[in-house]
N, CA, C and O atoms as a Tripos MOL2 file, in Angstrom:
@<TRIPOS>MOLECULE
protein
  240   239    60     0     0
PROTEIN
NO_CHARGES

@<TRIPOS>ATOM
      1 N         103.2500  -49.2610 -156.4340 N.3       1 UNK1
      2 CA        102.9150  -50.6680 -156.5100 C.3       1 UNK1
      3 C         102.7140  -51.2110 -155.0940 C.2       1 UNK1
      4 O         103.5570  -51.0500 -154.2120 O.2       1 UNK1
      5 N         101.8470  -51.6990 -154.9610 N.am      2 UNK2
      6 CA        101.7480  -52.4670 -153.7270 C.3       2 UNK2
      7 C         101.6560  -53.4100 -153.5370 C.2       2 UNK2
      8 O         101.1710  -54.2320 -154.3150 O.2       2 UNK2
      9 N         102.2110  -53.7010 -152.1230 N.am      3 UNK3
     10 CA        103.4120  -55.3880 -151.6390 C.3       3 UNK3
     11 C         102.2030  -55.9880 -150.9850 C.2       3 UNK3
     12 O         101.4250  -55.5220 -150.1530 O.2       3 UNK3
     13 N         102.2720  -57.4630 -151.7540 N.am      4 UNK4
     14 CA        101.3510  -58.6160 -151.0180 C.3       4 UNK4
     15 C         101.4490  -58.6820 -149.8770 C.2       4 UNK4
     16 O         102.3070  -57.8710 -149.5280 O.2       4 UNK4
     17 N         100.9490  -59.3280 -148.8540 N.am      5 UNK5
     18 CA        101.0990  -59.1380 -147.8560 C.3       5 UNK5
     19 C         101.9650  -61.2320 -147.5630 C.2       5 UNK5
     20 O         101.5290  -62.1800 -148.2150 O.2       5 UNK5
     21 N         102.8610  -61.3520 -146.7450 N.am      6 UNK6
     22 CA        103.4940  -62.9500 -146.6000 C.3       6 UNK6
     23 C         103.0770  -63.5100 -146.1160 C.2       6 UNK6
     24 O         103.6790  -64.0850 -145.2090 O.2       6 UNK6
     25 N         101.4690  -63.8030 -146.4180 N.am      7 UNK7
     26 CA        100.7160  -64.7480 -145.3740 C.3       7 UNK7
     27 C         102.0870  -66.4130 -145.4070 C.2       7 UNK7
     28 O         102.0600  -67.0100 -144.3300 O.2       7 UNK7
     29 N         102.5960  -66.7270 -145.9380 N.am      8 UNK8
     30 CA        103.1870  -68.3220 -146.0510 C.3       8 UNK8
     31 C         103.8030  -67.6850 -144.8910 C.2       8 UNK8
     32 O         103.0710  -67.6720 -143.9010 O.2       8 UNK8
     33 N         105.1830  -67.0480 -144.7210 N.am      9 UNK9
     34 CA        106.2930  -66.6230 -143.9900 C.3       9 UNK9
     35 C         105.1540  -66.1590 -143.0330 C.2       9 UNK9
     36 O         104.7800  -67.2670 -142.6500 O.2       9 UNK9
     37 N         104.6400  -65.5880 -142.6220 N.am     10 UNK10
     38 CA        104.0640  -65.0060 -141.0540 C.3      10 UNK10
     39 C         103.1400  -66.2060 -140.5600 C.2      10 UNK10
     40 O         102.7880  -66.2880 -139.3830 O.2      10 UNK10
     41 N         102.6860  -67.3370 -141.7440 N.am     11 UNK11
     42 CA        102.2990  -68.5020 -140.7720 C.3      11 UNK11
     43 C         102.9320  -69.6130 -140.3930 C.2      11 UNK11
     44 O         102.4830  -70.3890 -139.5490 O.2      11 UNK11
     45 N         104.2550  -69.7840 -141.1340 N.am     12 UNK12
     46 CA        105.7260  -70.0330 -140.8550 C.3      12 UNK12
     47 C         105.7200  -69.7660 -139.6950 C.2      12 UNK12
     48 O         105.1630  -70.5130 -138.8900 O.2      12 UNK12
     49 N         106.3080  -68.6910 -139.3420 N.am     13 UNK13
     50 CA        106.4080  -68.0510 -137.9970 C.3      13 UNK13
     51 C         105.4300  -68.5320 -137.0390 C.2      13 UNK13
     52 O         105.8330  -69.2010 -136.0880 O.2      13 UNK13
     53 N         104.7870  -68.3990 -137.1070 N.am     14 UNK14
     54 CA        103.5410  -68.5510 -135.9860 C.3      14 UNK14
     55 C         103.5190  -69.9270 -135.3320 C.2      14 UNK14
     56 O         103.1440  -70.2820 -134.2150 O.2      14 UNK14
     57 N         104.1380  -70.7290 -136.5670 N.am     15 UNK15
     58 CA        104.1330  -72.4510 -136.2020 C.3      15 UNK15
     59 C         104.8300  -72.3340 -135.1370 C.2      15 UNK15
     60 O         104.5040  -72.4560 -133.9560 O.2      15 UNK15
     61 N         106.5960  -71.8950 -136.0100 N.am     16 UNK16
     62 CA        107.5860  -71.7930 -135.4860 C.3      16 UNK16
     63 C         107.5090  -71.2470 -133.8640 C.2      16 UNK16
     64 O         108.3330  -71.5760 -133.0110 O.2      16 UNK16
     65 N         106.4600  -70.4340 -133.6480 N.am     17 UNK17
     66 CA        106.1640  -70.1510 -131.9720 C.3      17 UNK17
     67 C         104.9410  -70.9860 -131.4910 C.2      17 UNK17
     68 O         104.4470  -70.5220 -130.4640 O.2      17 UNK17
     69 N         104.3070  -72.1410 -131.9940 N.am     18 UNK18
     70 CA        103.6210  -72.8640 -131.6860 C.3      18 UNK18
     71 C         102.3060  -72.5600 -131.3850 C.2      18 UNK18
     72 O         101.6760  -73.1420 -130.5030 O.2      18 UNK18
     73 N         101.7280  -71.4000 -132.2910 N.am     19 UNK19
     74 CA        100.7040  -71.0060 -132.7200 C.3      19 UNK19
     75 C         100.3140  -71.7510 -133.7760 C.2      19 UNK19
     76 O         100.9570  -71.7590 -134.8260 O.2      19 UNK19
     77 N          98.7750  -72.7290 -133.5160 N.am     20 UNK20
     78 CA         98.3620  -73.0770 -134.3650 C.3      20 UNK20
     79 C          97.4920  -72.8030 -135.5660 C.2      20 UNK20
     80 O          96.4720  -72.1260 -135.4300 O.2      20 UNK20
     81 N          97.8310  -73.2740 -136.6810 N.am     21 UNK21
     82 CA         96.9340  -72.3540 -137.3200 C.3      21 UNK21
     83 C          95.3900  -71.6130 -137.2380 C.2      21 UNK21
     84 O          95.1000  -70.5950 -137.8660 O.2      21 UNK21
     85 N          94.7660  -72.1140 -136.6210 N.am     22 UNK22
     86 CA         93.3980  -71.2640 -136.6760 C.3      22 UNK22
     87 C          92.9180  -70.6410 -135.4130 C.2      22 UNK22
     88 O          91.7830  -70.2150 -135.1980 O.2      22 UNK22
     89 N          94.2620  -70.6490 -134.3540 N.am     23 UNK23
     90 CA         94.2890  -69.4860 -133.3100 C.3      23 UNK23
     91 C          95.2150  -68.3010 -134.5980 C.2      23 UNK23
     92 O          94.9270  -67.1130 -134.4580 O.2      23 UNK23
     93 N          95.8490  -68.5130 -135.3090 N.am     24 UNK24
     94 CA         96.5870  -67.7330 -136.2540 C.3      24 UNK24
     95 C          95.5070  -66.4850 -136.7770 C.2      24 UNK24
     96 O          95.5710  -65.2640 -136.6330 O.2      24 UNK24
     97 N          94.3730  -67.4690 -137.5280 N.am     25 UNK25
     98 CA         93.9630  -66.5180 -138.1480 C.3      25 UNK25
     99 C          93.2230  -65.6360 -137.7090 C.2      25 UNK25
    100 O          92.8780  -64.6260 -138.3220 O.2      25 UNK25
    101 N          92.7790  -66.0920 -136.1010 N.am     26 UNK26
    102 CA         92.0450  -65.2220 -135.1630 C.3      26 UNK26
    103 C          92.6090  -64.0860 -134.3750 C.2      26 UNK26
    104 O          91.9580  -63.3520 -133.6310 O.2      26 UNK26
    105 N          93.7250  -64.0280 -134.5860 N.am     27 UNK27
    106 CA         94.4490  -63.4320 -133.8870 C.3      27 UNK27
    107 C          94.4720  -61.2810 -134.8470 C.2      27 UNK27
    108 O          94.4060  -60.9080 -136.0180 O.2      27 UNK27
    109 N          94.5980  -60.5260 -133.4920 N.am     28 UNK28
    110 CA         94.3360  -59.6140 -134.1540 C.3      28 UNK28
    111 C          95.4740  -59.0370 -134.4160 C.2      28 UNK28
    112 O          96.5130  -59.5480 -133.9980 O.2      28 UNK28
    113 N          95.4930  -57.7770 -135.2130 N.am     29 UNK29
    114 CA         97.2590  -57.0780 -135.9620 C.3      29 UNK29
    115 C          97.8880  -56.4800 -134.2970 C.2      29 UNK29
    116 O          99.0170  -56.0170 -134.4630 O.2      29 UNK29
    117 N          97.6060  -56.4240 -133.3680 N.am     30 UNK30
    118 CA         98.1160  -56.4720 -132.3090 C.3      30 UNK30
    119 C          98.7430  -57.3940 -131.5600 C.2      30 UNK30
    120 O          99.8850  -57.2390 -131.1270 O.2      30 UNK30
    121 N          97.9370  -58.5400 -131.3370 N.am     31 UNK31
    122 CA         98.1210  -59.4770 -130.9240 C.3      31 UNK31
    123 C          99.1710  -60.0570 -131.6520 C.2      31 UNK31
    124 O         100.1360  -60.3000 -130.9280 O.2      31 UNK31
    125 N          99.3640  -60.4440 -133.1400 N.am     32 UNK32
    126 CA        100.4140  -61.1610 -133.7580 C.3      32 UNK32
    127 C         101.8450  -60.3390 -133.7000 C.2      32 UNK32
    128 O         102.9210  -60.9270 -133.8080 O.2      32 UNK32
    129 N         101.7170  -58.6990 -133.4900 N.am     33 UNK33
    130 CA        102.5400  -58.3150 -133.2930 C.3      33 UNK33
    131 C         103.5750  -58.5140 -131.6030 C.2      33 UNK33
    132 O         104.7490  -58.4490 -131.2380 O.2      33 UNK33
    133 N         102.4850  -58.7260 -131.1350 N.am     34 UNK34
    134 CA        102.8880  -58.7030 -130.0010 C.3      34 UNK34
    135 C         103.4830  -60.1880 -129.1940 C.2      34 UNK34
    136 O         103.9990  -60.3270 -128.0860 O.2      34 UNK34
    137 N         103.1470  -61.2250 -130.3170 N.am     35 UNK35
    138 CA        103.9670  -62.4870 -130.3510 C.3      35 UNK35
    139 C         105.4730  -62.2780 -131.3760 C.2      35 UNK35
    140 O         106.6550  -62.4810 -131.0970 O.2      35 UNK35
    141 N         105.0060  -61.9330 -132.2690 N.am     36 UNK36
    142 CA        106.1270  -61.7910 -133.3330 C.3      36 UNK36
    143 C         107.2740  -60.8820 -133.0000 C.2      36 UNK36
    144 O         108.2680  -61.0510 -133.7080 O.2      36 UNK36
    145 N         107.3340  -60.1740 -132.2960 N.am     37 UNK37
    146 CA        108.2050  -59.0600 -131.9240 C.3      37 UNK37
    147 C         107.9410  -58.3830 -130.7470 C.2      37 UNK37
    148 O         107.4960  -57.2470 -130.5820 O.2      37 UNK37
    149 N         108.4560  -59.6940 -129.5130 N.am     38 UNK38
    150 CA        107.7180  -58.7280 -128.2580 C.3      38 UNK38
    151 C         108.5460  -57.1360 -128.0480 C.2      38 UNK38
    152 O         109.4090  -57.0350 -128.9200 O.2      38 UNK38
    153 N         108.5180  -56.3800 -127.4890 N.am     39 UNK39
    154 CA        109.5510  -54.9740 -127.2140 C.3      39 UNK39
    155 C         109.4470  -55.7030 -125.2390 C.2      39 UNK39
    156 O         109.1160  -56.7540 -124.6900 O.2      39 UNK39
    157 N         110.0280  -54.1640 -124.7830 N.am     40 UNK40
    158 CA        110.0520  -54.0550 -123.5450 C.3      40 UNK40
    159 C         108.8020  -53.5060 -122.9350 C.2      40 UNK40
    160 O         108.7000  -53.2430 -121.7370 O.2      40 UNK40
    161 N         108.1820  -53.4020 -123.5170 N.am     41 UNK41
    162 CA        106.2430  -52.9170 -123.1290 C.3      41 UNK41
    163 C         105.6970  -54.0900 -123.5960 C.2      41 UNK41
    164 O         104.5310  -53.8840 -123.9330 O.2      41 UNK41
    165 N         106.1410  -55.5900 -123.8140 N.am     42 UNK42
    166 CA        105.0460  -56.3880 -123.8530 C.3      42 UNK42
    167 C         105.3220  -56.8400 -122.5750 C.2      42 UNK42
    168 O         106.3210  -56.5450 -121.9180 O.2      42 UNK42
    169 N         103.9520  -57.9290 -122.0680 N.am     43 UNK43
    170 CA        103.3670  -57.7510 -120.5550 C.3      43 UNK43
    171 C         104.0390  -59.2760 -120.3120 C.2      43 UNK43
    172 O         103.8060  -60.3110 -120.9370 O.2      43 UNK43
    173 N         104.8600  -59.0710 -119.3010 N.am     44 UNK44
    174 CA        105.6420  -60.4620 -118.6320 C.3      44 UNK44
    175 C         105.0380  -61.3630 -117.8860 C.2      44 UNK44
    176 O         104.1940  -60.8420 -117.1560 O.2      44 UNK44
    177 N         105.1550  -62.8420 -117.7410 N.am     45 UNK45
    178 CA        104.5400  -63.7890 -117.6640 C.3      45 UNK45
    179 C         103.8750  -63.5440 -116.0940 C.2      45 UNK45
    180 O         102.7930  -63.9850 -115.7060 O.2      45 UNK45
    181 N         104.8620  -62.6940 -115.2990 N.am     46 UNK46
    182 CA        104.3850  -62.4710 -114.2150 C.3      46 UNK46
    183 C         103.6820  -61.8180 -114.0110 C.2      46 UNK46
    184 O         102.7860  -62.1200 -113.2230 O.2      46 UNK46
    185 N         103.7340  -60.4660 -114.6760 N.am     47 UNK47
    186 CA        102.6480  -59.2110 -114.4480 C.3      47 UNK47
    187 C         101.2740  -60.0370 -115.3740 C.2      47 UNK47
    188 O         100.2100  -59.4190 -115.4010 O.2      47 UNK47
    189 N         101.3390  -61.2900 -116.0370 N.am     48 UNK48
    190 CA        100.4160  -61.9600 -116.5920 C.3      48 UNK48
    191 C          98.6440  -62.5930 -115.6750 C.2      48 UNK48
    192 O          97.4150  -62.6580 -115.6810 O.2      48 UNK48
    193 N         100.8000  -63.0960 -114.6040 N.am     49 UNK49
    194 CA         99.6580  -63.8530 -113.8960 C.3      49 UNK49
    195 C          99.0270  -62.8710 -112.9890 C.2      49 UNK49
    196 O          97.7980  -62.8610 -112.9110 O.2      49 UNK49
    197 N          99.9690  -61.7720 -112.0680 N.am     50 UNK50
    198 CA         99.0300  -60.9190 -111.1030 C.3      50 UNK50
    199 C          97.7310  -61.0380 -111.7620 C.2      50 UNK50
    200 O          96.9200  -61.9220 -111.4850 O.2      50 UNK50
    201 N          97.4990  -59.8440 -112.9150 N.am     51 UNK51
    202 CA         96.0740  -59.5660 -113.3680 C.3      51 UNK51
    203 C          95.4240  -60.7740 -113.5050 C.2      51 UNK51
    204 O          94.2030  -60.6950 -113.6430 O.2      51 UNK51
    205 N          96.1020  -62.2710 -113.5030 N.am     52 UNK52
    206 CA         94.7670  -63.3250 -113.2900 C.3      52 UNK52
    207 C          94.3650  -62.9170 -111.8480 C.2      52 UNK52
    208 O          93.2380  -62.6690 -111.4200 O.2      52 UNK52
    209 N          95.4390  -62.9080 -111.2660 N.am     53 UNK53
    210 CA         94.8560  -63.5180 -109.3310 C.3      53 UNK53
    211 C          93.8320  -62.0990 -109.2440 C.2      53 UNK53
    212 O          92.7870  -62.1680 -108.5970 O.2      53 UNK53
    213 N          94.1090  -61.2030 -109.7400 N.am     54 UNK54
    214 CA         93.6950  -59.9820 -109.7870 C.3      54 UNK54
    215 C          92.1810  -60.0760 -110.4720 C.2      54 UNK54
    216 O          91.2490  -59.3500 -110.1260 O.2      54 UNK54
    217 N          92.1110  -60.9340 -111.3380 N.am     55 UNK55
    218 CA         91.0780  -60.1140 -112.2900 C.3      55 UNK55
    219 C          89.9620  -61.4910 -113.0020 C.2      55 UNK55
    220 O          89.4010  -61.4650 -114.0980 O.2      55 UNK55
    221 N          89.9010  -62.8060 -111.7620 N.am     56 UNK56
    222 CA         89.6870  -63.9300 -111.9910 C.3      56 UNK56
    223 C          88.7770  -64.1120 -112.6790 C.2      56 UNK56
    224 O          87.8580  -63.3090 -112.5180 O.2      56 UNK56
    225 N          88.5800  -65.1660 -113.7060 N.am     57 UNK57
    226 CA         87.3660  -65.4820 -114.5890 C.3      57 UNK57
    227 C          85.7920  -65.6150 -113.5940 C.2      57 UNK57
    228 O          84.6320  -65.2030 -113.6070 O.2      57 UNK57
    229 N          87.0000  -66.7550 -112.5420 N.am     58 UNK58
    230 CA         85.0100  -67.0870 -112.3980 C.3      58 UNK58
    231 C          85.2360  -66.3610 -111.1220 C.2      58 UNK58
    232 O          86.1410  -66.8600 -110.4530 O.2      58 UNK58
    233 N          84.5830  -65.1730 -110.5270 N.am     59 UNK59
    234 CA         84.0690  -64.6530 -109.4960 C.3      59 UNK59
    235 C          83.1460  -65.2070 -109.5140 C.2      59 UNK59
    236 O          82.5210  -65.7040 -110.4510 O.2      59 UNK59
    237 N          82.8480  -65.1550 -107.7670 N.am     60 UNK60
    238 CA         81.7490  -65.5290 -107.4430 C.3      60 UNK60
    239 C          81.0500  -64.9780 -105.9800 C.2      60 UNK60
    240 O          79.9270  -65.3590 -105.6500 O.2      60 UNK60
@<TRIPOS>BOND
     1     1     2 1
     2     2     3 1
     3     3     4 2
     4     3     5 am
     5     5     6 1
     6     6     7 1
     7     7     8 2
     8     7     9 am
     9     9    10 1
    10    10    11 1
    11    11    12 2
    12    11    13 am
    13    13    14 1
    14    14    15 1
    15    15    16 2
    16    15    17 am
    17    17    18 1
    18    18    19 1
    19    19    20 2
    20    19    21 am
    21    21    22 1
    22    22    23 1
    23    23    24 2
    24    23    25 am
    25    25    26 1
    26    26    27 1
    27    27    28 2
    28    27    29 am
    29    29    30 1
    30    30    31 1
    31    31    32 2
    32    31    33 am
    33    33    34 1
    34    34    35 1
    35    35    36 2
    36    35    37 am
    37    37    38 1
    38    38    39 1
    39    39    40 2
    40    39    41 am
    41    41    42 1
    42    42    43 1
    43    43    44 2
    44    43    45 am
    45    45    46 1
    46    46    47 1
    47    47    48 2
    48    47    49 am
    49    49    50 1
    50    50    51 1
    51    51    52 2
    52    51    53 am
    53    53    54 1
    54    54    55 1
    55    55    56 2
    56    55    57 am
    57    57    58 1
    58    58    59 1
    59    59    60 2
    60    59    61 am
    61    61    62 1
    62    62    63 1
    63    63    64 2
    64    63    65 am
    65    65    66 1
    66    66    67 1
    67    67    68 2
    68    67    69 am
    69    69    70 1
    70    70    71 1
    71    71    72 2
    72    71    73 am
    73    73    74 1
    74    74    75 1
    75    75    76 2
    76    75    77 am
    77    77    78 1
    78    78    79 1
    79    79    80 2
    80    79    81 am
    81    81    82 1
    82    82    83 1
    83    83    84 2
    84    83    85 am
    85    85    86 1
    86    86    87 1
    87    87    88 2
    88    87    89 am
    89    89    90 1
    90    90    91 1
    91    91    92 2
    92    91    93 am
    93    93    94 1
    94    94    95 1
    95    95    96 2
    96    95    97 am
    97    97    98 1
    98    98    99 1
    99    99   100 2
   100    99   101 am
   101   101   102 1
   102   102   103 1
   103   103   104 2
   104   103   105 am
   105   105   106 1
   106   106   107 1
   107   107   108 2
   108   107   109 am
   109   109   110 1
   110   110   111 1
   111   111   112 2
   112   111   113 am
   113   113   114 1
   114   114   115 1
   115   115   116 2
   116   115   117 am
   117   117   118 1
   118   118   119 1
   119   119   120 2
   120   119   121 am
   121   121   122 1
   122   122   123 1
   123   123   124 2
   124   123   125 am
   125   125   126 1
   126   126   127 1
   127   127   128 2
   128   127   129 am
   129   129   130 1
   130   130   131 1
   131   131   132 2
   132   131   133 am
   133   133   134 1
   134   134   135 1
   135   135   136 2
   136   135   137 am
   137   137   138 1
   138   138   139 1
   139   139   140 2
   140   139   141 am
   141   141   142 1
   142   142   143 1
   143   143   144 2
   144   143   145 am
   145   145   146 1
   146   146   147 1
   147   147   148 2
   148   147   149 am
   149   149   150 1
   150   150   151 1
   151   151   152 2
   152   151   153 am
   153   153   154 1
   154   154   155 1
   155   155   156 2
   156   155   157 am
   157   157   158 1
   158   158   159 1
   159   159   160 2
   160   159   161 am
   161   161   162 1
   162   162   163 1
   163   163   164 2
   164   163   165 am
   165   165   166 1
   166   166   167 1
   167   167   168 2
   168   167   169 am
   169   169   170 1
   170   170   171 1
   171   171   172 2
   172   171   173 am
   173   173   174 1
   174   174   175 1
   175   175   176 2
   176   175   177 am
   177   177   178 1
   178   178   179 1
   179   179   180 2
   180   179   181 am
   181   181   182 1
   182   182   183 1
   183   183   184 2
   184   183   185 am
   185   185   186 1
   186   186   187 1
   187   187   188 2
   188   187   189 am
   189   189   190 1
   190   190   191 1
   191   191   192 2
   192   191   193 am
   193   193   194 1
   194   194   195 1
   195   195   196 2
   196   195   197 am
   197   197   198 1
   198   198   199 1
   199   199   200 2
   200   199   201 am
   201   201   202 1
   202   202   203 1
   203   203   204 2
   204   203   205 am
   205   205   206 1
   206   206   207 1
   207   207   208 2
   208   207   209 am
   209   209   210 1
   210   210   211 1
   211   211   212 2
   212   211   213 am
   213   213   214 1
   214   214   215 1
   215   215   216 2
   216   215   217 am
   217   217   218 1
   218   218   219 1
   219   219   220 2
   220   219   221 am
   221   221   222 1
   222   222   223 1
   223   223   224 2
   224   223   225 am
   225   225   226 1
   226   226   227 1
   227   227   228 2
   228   227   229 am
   229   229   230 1
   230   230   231 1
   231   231   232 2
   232   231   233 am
   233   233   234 1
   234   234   235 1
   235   235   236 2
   236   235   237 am
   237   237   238 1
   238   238   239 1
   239   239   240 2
@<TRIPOS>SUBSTRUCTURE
     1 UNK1         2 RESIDUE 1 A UNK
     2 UNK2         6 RESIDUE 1 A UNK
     3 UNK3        10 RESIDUE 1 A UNK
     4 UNK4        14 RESIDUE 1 A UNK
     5 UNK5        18 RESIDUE 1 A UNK
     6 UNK6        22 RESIDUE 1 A UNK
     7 UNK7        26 RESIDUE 1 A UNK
     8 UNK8        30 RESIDUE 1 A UNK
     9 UNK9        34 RESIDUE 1 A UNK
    10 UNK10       38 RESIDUE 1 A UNK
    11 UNK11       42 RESIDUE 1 A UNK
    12 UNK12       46 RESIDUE 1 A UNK
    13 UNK13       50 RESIDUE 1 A UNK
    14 UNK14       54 RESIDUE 1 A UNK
    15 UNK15       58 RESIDUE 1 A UNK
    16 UNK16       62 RESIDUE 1 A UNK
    17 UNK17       66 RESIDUE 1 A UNK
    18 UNK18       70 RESIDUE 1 A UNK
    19 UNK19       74 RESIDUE 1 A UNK
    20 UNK20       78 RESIDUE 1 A UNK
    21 UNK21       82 RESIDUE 1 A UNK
    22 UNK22       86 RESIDUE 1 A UNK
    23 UNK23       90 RESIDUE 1 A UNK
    24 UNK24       94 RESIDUE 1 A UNK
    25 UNK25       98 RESIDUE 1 A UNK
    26 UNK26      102 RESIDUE 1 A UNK
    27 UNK27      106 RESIDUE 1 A UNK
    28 UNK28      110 RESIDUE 1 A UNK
    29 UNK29      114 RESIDUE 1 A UNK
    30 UNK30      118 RESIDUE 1 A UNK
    31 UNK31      122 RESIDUE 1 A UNK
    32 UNK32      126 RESIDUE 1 A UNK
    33 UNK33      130 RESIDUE 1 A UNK
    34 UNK34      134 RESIDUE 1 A UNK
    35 UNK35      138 RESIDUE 1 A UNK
    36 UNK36      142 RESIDUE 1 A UNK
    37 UNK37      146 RESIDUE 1 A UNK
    38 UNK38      150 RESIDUE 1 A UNK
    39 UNK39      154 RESIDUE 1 A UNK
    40 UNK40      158 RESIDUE 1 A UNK
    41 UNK41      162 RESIDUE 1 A UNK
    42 UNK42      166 RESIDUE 1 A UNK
    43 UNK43      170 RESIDUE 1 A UNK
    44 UNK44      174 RESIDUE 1 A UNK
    45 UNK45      178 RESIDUE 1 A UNK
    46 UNK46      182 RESIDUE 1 A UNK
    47 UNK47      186 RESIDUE 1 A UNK
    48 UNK48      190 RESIDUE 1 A UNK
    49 UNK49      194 RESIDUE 1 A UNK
    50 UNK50      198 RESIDUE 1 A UNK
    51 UNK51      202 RESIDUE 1 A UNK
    52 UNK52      206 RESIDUE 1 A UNK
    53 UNK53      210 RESIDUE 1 A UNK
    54 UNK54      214 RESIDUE 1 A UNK
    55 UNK55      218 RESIDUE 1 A UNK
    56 UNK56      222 RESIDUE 1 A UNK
    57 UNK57      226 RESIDUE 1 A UNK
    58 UNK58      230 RESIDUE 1 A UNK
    59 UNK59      234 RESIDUE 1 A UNK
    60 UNK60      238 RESIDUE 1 A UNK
């Protein structure tokens, strides 16, 4: 038998981290995992920002 999947409870959640809904539904099975349950391999606010200063939108 196979289990529905909890869209209510995982967009619960998402509020609850101030994800709004229709960044929610854009979001990919990585990405929500990787809000929902960071580990010690998700990427810290700092090593965030290096790769900005690192890796800037607008070159020029």
């Amino acid at each position: 038998m196979a289990r529905s999947t909890p869209w209510n409870a995982l967009l619960a959640r998402a509020l609850g981290l101030g994800v709004q809904p229709g960044a929610f539904w854009r979001l990919s099975i990585k990405e929500w995992r990787a809000i929902a349950a960071p580990s010690a391999e998700s990427l810290s606010r700092a090593a965030f920002d290096a790769l900005v200063r690192q890796f800037p939108d607008n070159r020029q």
